[in-house]
C-alpha positions in Angstrom: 94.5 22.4 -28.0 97.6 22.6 -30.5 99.9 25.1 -30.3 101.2 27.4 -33.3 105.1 27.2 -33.0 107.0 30.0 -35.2 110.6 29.5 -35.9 113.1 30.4 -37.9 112.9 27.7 -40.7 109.3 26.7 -40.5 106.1 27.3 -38.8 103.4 25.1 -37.1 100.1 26.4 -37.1 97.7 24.8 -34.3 94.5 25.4 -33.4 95.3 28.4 -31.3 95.5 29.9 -34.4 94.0 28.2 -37.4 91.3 26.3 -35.3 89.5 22.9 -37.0 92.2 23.4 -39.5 94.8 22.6 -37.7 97.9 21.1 -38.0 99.5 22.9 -40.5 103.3 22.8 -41.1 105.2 25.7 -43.0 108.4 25.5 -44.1 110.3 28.9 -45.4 113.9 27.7 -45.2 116.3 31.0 -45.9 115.9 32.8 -48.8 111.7 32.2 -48.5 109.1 33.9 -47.1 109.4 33.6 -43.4 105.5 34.1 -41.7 104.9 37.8 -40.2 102.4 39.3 -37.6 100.5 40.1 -40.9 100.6 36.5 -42.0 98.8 35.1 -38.5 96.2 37.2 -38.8 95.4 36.5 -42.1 95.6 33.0 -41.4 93.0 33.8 -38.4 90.8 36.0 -40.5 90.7 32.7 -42.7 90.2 30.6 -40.2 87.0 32.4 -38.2 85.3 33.5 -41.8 85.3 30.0 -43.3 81.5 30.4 -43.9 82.8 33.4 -46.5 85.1 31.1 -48.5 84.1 28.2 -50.9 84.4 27.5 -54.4 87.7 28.7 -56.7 90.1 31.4 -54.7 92.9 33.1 -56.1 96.3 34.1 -53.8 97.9 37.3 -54.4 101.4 37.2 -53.4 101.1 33.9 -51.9 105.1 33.4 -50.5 105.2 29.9 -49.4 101.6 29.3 -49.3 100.2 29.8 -45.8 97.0 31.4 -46.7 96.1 29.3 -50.0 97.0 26.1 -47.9 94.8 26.9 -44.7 91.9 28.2 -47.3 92.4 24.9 -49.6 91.7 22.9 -46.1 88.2 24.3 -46.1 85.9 21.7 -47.3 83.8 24.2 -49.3 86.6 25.2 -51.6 87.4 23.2 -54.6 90.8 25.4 -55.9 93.2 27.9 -54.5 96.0 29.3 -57.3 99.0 31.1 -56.0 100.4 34.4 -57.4 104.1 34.5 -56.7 107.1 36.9 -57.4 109.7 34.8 -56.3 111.1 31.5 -57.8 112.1 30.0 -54.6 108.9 30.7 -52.9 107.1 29.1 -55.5 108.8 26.4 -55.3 108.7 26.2 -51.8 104.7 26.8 -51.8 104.3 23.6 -53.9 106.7 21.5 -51.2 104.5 23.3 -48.5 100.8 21.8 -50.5 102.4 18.4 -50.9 103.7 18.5 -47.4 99.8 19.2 -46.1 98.1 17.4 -48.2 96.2 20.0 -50.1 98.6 20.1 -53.3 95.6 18.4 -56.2 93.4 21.6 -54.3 96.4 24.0 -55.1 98.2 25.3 -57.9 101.2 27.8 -57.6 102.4 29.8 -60.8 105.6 32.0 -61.2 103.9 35.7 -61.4 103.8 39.5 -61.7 100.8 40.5 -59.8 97.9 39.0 -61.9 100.7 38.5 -64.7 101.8 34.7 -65.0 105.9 35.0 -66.4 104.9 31.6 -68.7 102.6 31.9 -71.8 101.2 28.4 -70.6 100.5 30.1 -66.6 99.1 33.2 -68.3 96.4 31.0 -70.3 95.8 29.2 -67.3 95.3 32.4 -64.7 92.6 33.4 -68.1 90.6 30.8 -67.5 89.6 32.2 -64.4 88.5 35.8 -65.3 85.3 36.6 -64.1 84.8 33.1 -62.4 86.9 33.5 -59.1 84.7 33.3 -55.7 87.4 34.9 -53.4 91.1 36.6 -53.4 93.0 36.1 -50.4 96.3 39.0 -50.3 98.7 40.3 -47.6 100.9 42.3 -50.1 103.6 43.7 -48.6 104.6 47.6 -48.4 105.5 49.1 -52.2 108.0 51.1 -52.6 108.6 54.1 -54.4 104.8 55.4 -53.7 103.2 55.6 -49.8 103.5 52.2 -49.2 99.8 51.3 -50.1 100.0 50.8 -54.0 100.2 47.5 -54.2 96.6 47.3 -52.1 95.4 49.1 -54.9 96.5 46.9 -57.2 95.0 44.0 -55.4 91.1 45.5 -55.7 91.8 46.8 -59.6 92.5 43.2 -60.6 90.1 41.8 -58.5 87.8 43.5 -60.4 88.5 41.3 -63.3 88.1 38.0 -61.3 86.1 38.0 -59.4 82.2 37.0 -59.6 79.2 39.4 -58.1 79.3 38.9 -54.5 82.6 37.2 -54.7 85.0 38.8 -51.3 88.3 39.4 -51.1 90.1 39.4 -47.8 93.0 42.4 -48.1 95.3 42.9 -45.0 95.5 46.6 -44.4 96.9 47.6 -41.3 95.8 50.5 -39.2 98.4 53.1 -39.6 97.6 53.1 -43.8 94.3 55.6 -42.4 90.8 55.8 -43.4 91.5 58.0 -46.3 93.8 55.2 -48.6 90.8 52.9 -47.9 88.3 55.2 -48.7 90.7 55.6 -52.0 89.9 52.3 -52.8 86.3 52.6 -52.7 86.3 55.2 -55.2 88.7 53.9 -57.3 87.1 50.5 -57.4 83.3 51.5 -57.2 82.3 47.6 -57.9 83.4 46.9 -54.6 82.0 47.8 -50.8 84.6 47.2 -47.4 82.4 45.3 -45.2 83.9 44.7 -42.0 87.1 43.8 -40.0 87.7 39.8 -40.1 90.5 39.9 -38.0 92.5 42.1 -35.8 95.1 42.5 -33.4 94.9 44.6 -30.7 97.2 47.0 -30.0 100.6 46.3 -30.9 104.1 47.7 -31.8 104.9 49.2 -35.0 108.7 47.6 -34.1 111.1 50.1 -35.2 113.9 48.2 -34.1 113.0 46.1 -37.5 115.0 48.1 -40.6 112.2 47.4 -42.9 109.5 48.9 -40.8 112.0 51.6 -39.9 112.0 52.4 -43.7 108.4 51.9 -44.2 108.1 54.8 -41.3 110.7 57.1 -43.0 109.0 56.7 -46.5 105.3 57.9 -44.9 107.0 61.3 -43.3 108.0 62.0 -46.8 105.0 61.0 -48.2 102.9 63.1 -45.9 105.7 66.4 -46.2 104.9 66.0 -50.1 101.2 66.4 -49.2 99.6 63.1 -49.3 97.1 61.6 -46.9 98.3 62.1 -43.4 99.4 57.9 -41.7 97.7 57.1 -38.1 99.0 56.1 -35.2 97.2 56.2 -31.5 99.3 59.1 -29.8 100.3 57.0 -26.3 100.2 60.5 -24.1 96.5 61.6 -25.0 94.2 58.7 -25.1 91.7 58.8 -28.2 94.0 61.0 -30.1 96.2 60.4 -33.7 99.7 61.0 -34.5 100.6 61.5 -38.2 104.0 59.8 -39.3 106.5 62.6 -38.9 105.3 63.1 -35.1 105.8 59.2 -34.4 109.2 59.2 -36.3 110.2 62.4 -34.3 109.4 60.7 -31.1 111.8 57.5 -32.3 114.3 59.3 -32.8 114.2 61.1 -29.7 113.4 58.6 -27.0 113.2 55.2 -28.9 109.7 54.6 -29.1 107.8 53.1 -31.3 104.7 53.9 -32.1 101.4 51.5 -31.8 99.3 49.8 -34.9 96.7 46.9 -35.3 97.2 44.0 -38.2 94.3 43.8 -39.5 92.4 42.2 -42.5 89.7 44.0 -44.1 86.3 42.0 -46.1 86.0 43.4 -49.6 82.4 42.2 -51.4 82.2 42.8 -55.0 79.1 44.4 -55.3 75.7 42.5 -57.1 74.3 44.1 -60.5 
């Protein structure tokens, strides 16, 4: 069985990970979107719910392509279309399809969210309102909110994509909380969370990383302001939660950091 190898300039994806798929070669040279714990278990959440995807797909945030690539491989879908920020990572994600063979099943475009830069892209992403079978998005943290917003704005434009029944696989990991997920439901009423695809188990929330460190700092102010309270599995008293401020206070006092699960969550737009 194949191997997936993660480096610093590109990352091979065996069958460990990605199964029948398998190989698949990503390359995020510096100043690209490297692959995260976030990004594998997308990629695995793909990978064990093929049976969910076929058809047209769209992929929010795509970086340099891992999940529209490994979702284009599936025999059942027809077209995956990137969403990118980032010029070099669009670029990249269109080296990344060539290089595995799924480019004519791929098309990346230069975007805000579900807002294509070019007039020519934004016609284009049009074409597809109401006629997508799946979105695929592991948006990153937001800033200047809690963290979550860009989730939310992942399920408002799916809304306007996708087709009855159509799914949309959203990584949300654990320490977000029932409650911002449950925010979603009622915000988005069209749509029903269905299950787990994929999960870790238990691991880190690795504060020696700046960017989660921040991520951390911005919940404890978000939950001194009065918003929904984060979770994390308190390690002293098994079955029971710590909110943000508690798991930054212990960091700061003894180093630890606290415990989370990445995990992607099944979205089903519901039937009329």
């Amino acid at each position: 069985m194949a191997e997936s190898e993660i480096s610093r300039e590109r990352s091979r994806l065996g069958a460990d990970l990605i199964g029948e798929f398998a190989p698949v070669e990503i390359l995020h040279p510096p100043g690209t979107f490297a692959l995260t714990p976030a990004s594998r278990i997308g990629l695995e959440a793909i990978a064990r719910n093929a049976h969910l995807l076929s058809g047209t797909g769209l992929d929010w945030g795509s970086g340099t392509g891992c999940l529209a690539i490994v979702a284009a491989k599936l025999p059942a879908v027809t077209r995956v279309v990137g969403l990118e920020i980032k010029p070099a990572n669009v670029a990249m994600a269109r080296e990344n399809a060539r290089h595995n063979a799924v480019h004519h099943k791929t098309l990346f475009l230069h975007a805000d969210s579900y807002r294509p830069f070019s007039p020519g892209d934004a016609g284009e992403l049009n074409t597809l309102r109401g006629a997508v079978d799946f979105i695929l998005a592991n948006p990153p943290s937001s800033e200047g909110d809690d963290g979550f917003e860009f989730r939310r704005v992942v399920m408002r434009g799916a809304g306007e994509f996708l087709k009855p029944g159509g799914v949309t696989f959203l990584n949300v990991s654990l320490q977000y909380g029932a409650a911002r997920v449950e925010q979603i439901a009622r915000e988005c009423p069209e749509f029903h969370c269905e299950d787990v695809l994929a999960s870790t188990g238990w691991v880190p929330f690795d504060l020696a990383r700046p960017d989660l460190l921040d991520c951390l700092e911005l919940y404890a102010r978000c939950e001194r302001a009065g918003g929904p309270e984060y979770s994390f599995p308190s390690g002293d008293s098994p079955g029971k939660w710590m909110n943000a401020q508690v798991a930054l206070e212990r960091f700061r006092v003894n180093g630890e950091s606290p415990l989370t699960k990445w995990q992607t969550l099944l979205f089903r737009r519901k039937s009329p």
